[in-house]
C-alpha positions as CSV (number, residue, x, y, z in Angstrom):
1,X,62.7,-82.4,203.5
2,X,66.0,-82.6,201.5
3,X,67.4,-84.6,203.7
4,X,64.9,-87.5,203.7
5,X,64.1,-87.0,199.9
6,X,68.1,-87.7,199.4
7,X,67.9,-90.6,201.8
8,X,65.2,-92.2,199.8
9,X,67.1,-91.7,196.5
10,X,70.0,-93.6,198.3
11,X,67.7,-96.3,199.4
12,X,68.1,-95.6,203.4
13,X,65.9,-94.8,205.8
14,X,65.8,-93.2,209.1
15,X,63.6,-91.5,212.1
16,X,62.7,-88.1,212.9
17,X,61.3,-87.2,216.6
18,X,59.6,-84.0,217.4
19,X,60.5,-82.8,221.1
20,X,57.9,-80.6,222.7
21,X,57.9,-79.5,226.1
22,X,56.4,-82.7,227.5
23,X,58.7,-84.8,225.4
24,X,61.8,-82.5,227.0
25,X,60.5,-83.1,230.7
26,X,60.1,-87.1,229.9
27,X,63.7,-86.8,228.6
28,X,65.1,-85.2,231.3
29,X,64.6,-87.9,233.5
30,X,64.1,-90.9,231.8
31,X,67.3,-92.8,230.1
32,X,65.7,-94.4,228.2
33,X,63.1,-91.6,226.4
34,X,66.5,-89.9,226.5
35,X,67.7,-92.9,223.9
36,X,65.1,-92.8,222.0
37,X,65.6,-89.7,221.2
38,X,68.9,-88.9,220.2
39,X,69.1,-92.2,218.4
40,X,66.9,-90.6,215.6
41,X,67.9,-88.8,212.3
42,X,66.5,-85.7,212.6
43,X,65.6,-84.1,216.0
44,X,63.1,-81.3,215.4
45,X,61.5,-78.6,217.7
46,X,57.8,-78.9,218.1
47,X,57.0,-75.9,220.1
48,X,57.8,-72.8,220.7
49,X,59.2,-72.6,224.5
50,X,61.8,-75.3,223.0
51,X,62.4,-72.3,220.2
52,X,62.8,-69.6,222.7
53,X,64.8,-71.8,225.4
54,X,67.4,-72.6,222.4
55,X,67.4,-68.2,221.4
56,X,68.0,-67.3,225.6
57,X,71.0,-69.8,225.6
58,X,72.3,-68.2,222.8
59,X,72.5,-71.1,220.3
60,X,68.9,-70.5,218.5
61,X,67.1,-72.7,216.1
62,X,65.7,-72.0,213.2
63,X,62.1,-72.7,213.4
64,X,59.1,-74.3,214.8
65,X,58.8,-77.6,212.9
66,X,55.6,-78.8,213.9
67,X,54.8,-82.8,213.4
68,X,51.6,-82.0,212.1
69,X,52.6,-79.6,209.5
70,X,55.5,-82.0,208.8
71,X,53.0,-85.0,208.3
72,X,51.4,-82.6,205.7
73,X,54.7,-81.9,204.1
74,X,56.2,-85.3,203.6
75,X,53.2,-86.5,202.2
76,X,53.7,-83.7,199.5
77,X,56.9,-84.8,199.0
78,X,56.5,-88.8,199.0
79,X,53.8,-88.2,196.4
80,X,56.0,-85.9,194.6
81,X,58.5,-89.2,194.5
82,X,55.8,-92.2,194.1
83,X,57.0,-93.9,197.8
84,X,54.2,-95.1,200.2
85,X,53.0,-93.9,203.5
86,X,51.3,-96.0,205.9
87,X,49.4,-94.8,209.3
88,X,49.6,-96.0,212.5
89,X,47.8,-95.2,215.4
90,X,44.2,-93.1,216.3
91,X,41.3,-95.0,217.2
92,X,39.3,-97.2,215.4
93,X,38.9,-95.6,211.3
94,X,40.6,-92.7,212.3
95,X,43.7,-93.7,210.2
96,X,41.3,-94.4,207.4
97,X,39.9,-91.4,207.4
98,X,43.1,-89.4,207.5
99,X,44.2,-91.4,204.6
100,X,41.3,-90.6,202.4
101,X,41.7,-86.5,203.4
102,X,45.7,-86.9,202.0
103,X,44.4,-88.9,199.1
104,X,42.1,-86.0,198.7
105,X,44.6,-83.7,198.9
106,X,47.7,-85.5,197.0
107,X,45.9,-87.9,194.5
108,X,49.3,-89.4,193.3
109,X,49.7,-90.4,197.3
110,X,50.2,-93.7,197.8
111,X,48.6,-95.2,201.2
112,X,50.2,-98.8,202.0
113,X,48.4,-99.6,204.6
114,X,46.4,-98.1,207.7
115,X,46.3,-99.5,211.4
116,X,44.6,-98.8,214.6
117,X,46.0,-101.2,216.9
118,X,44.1,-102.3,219.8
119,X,44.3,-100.8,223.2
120,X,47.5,-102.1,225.1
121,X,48.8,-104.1,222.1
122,X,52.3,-103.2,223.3
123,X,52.1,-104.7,227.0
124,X,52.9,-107.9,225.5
125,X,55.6,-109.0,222.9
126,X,53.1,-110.7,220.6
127,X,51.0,-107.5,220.3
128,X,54.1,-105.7,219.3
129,X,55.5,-108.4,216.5
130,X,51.7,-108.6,215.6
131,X,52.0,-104.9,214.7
132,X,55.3,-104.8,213.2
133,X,54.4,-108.1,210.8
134,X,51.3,-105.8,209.3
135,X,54.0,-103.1,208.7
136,X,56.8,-105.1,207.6
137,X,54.2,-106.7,204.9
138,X,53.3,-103.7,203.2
139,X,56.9,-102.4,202.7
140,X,55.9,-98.3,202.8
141,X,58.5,-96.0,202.5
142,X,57.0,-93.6,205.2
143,X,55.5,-94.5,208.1
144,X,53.9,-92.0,210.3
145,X,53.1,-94.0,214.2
146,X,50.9,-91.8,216.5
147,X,50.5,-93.6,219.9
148,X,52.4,-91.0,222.3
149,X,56.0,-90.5,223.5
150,X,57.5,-92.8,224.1
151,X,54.8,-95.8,223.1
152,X,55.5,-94.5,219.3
153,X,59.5,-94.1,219.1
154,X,59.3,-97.5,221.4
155,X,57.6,-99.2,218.1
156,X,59.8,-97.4,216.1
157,X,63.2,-98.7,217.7
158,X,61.7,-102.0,217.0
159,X,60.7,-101.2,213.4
160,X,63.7,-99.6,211.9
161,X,65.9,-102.6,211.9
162,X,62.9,-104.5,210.1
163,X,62.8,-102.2,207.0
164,X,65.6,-100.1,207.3
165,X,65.1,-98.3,203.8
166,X,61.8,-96.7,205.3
167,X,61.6,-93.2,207.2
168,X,59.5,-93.2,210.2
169,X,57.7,-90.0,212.1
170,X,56.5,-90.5,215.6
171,X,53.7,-88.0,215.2
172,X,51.7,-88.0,218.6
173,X,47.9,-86.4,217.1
174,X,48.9,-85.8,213.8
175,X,47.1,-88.8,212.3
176,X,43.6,-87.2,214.4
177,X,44.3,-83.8,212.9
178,X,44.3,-84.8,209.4
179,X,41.4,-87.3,210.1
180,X,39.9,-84.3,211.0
181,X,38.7,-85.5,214.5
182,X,40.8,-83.0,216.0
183,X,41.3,-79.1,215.1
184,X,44.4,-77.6,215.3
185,X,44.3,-73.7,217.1
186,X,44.5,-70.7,214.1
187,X,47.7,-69.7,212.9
188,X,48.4,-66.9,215.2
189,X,48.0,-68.8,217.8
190,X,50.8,-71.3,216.9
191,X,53.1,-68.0,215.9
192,X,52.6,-66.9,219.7
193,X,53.6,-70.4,221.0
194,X,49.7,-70.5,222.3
195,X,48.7,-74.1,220.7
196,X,48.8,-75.6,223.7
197,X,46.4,-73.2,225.0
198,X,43.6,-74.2,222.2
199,X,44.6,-77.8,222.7
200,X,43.6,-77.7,226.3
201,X,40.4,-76.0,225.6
202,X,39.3,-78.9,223.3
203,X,40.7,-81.4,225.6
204,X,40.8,-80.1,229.0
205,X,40.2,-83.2,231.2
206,X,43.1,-85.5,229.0
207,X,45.4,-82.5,228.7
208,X,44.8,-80.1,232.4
209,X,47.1,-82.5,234.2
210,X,49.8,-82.9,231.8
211,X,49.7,-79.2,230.7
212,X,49.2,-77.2,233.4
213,X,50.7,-79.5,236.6
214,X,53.7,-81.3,234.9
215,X,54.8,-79.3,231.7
216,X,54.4,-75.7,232.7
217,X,56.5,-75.3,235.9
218,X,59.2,-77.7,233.6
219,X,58.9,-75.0,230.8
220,X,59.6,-72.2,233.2
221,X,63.0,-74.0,234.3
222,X,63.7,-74.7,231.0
223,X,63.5,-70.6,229.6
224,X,64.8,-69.8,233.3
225,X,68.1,-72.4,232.7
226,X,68.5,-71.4,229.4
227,X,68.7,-67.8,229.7
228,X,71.5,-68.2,232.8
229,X,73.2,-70.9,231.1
230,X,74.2,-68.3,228.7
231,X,76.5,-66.5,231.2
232,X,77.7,-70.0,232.6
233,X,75.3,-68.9,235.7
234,X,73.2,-72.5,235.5
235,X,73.5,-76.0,235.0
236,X,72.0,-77.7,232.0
237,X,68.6,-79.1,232.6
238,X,68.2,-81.9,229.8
């Protein structure tokens, strides 16, 4: 929070990306995802298996950061400072929605703009400079894109050079979970590293496949690699 908060006093802008498991197995074999990440400002952990990988390799992070606590938190703070937010992503009056529950929350927030863009926008370059001219109009300070790795830091790499005084947060669900169209799992749940477990319950035909076939046998490498990487016993797996 310092960190941007200094930024905007400086009048510079940046991106912060928050790798979960998934992310982390898109990264590992995909330059490009790969790019997009370590090209941002501020890399935070969103999940706990990335916590406990980083403590078995020895070099451990601080925290969970959470995008959708972090949405939550900058909003705080850009209210706090008088900047803008604007919202990007979620289906149609989700954004809006999401906007009035931060108004409600932080009356002194102010919303730019909101946007759900239509399915596929970015297959084509016009749907993407359509999208980036309704940004790039409303000048915000913060702008919070929710479409998915990599769709969202894709838009983003296209942004930042278009107002590069603005901070940008890919923020996958976020933008649903302060809508309130989604509910995130109870507090202890998210302490055990068992979110993913609640999510799946809600969303079990969008999430089974991606969840239980692709990111769990990655996440057991991952802890696995990380705990023999500490005695120089495996190789790195990002």
């Amino acid at each position: 929070m310092a960190r941007v908060l200094a930024a905007w006093r400086r009048g510079e802008g940046g991106r912060i990306v928050t790798p979960n498991i998934d992310i982390l197995r898109i990264v590992s074999r995909c330059e490009e995802a790969r790019r997009l990440v370590v090209s941002s400002s501020l890399i935070l952990a969103d999940g706990m298996p990335v916590v406990w990988a980083s403590r078995l390799a020895g070099d451990p992070l601080p925290c969970r950061v959470a995008g959708s606590d972090l949405l939550w938190a900058l909003c705080a703070a850009a209210a706090a400072e008088g900047r803008s937010v604007y919202l990007l992503g979620g289906a149609g009056g989700v954004p809006d929605r999401a906007a009035s529950v931060l108004r409600g929350r932080y009356p002194d927030l102010q919303i730019a703009g909101t946007h759900s863009p239509p399915f596929g926008f970015d297959a084509s370059v016009e749907g993407v400079q359509a999208v980036v001219a309704e940004v790039r109009e409303k000048k915000p300070d913060l702008v919070f894109v929710g479409l998915g790795f990599p769709r969202q830091e894709r838009l983003i790499d296209v942004l930042v050079p278009e107002l590069p005084t603005t901070w940008f947060v890919g923020c996958g669900a976020s933008i649903d979970f302060a809508a309130g169209r989604l509910r995130r799992a109870p507090v202890w749940m998210r302490r055990l590293g068992l979110e993913w477990t609640h999510r799946l319950a809600c969303e079990p035909r969008r999430l089974f496949r991606r969840y239980l076939i692709n990111d769990l046998p990655f996440a057991i490498r991952l802890l696995t690699t990380s705990a023999l990487s500490r005695f120089g016993r495996a190789p790195q797996l990002l």
